[in-house]
FINUBA-974371 format. One record per atom (N, C-alpha, C, CB): x, y, z; atom name. Coordinates in Angstrom, 2 decimals, always signed. Glycine has a CB too. Example, Ala and Ser with C-alpha at 12.3 -4.5 7.8 and 13.67 -1.06 7.14 Angstrom:
! FINUBA-974371
{node {+13.19; -5.69; +7.80}; "N"} {node {+12.30; -4.50; +7.80}; "CA"} {node {+13.20; -3.30; +7.80}; "C"} {node {+11.31; -4.47; +9.05}; "CB"} {node {+12.85; -2.25; +7.08}; "N"} {node {+13.67; -1.06; +7.14}; "CA"} {node {+12.90; +0.03; +7.87}; "C"} {node {+14.08; -0.60; +5.72}; "CB"} 
This chain:
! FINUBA-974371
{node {-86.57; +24.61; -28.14}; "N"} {node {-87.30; +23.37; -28.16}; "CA"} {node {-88.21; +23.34; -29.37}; "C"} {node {-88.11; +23.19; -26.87}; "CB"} {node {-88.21; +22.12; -30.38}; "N"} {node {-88.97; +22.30; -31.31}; "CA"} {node {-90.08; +21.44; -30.98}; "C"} {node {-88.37; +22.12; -32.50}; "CB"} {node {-90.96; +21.19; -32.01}; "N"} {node {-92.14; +20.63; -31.97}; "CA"} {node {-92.30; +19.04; -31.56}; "C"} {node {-92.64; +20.89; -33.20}; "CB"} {node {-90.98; +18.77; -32.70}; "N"} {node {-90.88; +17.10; -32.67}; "CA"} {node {-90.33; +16.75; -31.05}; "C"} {node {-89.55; +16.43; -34.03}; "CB"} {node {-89.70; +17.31; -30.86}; "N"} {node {-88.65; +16.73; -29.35}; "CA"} {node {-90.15; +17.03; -28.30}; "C"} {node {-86.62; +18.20; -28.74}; "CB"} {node {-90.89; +17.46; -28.56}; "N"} {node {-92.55; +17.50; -27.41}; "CA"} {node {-93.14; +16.43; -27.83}; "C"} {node {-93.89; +18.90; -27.58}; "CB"} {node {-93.36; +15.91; -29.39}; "N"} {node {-94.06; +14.69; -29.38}; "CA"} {node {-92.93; +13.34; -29.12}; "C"} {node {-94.90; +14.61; -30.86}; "CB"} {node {-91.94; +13.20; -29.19}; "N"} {node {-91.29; +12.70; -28.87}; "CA"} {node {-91.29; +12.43; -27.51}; "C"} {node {-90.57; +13.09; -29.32}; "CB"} {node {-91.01; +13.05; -26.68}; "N"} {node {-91.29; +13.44; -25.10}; "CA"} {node {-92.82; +12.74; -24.22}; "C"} {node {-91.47; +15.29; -25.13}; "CB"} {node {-93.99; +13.07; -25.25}; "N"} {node {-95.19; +12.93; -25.16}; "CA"} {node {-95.09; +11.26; -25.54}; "C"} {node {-96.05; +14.02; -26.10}; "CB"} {node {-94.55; +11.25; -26.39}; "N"} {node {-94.73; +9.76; -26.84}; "CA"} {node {-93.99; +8.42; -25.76}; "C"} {node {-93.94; +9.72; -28.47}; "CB"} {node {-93.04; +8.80; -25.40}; "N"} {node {-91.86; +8.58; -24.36}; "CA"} {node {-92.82; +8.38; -23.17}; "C"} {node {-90.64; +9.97; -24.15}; "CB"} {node {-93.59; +9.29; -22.51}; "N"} {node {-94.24; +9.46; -21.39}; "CA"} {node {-95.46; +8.17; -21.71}; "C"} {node {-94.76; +11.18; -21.19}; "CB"} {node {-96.48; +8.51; -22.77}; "N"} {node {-96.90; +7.52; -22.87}; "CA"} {node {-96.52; +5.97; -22.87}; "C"} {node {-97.27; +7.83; -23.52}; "CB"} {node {-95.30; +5.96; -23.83}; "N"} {node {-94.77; +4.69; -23.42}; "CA"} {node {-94.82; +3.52; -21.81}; "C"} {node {-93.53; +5.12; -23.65}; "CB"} {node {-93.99; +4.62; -21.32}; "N"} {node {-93.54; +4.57; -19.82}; "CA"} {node {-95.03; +4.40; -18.90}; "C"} {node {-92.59; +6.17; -19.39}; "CB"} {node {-96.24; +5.12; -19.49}; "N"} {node {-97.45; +4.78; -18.55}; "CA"} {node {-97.93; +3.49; -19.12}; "C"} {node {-98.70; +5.96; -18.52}; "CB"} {node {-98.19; +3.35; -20.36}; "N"} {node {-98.32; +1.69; -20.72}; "CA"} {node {-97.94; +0.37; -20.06}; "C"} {node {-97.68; +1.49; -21.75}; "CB"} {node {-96.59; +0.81; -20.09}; "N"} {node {-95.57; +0.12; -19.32}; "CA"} {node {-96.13; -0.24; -18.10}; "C"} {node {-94.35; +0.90; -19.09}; "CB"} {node {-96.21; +0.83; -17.05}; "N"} {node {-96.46; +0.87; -16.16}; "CA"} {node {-97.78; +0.02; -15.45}; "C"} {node {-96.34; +1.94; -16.18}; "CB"} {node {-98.60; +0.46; -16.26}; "N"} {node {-100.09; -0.45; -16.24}; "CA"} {node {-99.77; -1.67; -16.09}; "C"} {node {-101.03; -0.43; -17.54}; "CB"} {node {-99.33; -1.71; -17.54}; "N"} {node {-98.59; -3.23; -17.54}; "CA"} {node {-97.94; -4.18; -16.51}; "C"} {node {-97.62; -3.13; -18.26}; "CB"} {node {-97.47; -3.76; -16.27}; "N"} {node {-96.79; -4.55; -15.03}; "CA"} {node {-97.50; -4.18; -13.83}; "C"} {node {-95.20; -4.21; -14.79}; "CB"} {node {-98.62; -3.20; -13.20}; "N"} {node {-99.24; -3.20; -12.15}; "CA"} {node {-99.96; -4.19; -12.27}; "C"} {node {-99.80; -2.19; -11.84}; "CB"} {node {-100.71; -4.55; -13.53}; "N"} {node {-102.04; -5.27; -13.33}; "CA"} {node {-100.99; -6.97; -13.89}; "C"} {node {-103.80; -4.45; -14.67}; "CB"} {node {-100.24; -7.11; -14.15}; "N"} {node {-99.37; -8.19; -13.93}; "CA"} {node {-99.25; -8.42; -12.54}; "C"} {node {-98.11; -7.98; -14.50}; "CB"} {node {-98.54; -7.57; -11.76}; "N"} {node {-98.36; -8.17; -10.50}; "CA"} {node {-99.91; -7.92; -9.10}; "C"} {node {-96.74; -7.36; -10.04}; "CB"} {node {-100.53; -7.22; -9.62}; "N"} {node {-102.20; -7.92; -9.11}; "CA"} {node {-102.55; -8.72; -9.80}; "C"} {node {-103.48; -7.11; -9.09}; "CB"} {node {-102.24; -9.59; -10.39}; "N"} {node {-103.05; -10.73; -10.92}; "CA"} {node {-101.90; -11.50; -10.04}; "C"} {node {-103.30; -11.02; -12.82}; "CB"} {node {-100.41; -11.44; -9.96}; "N"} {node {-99.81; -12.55; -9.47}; "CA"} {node {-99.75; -12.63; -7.90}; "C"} {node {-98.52; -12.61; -10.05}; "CB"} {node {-100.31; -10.93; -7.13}; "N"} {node {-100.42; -10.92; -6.02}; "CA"} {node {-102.17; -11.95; -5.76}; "C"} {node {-100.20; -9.24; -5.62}; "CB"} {node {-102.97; -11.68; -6.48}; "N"} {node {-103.79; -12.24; -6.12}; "CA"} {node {-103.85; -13.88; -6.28}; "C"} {node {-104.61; -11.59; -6.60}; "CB"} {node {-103.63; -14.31; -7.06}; "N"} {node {-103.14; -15.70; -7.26}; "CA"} {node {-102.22; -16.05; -5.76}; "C"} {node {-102.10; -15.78; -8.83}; "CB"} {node {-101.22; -15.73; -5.60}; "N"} {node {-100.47; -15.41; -4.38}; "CA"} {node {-101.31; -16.11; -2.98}; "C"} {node {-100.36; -13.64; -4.28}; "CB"} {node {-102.74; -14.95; -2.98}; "N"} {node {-103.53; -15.29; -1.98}; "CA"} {node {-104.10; -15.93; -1.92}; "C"} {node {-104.02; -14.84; -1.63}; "CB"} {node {-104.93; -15.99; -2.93}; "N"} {node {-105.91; -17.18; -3.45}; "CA"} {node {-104.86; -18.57; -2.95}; "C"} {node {-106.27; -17.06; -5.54}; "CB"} {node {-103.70; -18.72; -3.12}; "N"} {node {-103.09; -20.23; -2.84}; "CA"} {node {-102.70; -20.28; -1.22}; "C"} {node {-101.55; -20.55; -3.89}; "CB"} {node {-102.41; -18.90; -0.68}; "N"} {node {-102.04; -19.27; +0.71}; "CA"} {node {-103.16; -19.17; +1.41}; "C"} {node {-100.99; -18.48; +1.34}; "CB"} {node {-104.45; -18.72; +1.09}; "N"} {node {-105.67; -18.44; +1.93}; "CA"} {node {-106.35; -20.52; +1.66}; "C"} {node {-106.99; -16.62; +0.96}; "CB"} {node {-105.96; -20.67; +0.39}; "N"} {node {-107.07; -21.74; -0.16}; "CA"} {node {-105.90; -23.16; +0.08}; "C"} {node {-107.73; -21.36; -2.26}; "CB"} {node {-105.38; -23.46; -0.15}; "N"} {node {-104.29; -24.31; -0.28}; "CA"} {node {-104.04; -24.69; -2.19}; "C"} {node {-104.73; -25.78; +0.80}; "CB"} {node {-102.93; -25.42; -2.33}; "N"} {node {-102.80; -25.91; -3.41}; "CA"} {node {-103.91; -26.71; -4.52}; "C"} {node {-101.94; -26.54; -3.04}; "CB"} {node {-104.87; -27.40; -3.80}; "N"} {node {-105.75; -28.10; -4.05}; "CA"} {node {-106.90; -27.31; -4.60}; "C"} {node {-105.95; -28.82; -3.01}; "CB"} {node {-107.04; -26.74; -3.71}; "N"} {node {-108.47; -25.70; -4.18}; "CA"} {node {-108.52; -24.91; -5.64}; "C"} {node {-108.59; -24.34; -3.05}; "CB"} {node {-106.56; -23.89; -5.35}; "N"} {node {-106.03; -22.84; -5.78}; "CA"} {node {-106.13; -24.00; -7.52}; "C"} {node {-104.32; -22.19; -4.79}; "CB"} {node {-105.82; -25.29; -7.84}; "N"} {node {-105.30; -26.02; -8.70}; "CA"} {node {-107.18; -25.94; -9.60}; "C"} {node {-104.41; -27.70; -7.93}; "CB"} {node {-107.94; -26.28; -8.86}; "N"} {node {-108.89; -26.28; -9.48}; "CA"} {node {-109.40; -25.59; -9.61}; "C"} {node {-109.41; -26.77; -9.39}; "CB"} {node {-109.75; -24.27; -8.96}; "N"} {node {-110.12; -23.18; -9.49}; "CA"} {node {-109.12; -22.99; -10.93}; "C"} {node {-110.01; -22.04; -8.35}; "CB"} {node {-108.48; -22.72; -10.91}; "N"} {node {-107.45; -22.42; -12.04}; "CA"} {node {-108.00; -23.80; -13.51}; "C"} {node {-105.41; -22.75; -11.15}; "CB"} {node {-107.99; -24.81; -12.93}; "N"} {node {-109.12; -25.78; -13.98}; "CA"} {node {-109.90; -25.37; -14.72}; "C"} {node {-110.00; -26.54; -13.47}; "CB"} {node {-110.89; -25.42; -13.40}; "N"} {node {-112.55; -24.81; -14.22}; "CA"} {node {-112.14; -23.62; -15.02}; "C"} {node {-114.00; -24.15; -12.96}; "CB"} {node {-111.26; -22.28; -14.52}; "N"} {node {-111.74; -21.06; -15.27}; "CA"} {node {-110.72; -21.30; -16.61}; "C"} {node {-111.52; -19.42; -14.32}; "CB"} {node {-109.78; -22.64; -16.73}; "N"} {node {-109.14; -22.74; -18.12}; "CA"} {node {-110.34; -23.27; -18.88}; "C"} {node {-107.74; -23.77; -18.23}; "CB"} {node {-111.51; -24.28; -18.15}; "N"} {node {-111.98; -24.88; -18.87}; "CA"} {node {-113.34; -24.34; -19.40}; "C"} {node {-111.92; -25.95; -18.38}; "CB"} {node {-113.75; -23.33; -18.54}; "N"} {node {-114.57; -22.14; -18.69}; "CA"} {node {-114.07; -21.19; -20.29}; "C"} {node {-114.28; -21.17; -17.10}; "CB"} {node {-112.71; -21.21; -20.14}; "N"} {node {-112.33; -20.03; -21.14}; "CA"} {node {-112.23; -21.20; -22.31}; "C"} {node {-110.69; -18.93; -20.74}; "CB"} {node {-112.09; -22.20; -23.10}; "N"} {node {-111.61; -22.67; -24.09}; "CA"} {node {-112.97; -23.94; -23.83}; "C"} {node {-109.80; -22.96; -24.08}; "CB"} 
């Protein structure tokens, strides 16, 4: 085993945890949205989502 095929490996692994993050905190944001609309209804869920577009810009 040489040096490169460990950072390679290392680099690979990191990849794959990036990744991973990635798409956890993707699907808690879409699980929570999720709830937020079946706890709140469409109406509520629509304007919250308003204000915090109109909050951000």
């Amino acid at each position: 085993m040489s040096i490169g095929s460990d950072i390679s490996k290392a680099e690979r692994q990191e990849r794959l945890i990036g990744r991973g993050l990635i798409v956890a905190a993707t699907l808690c944001l879409v699980g929570a949205g999720g709830l937020l609309w079946w706890r709140q209804g469409a109406a509520v869920f629509s304007d919250v989502v308003s204000s915090a577009l109109a909050w951000c810009f």
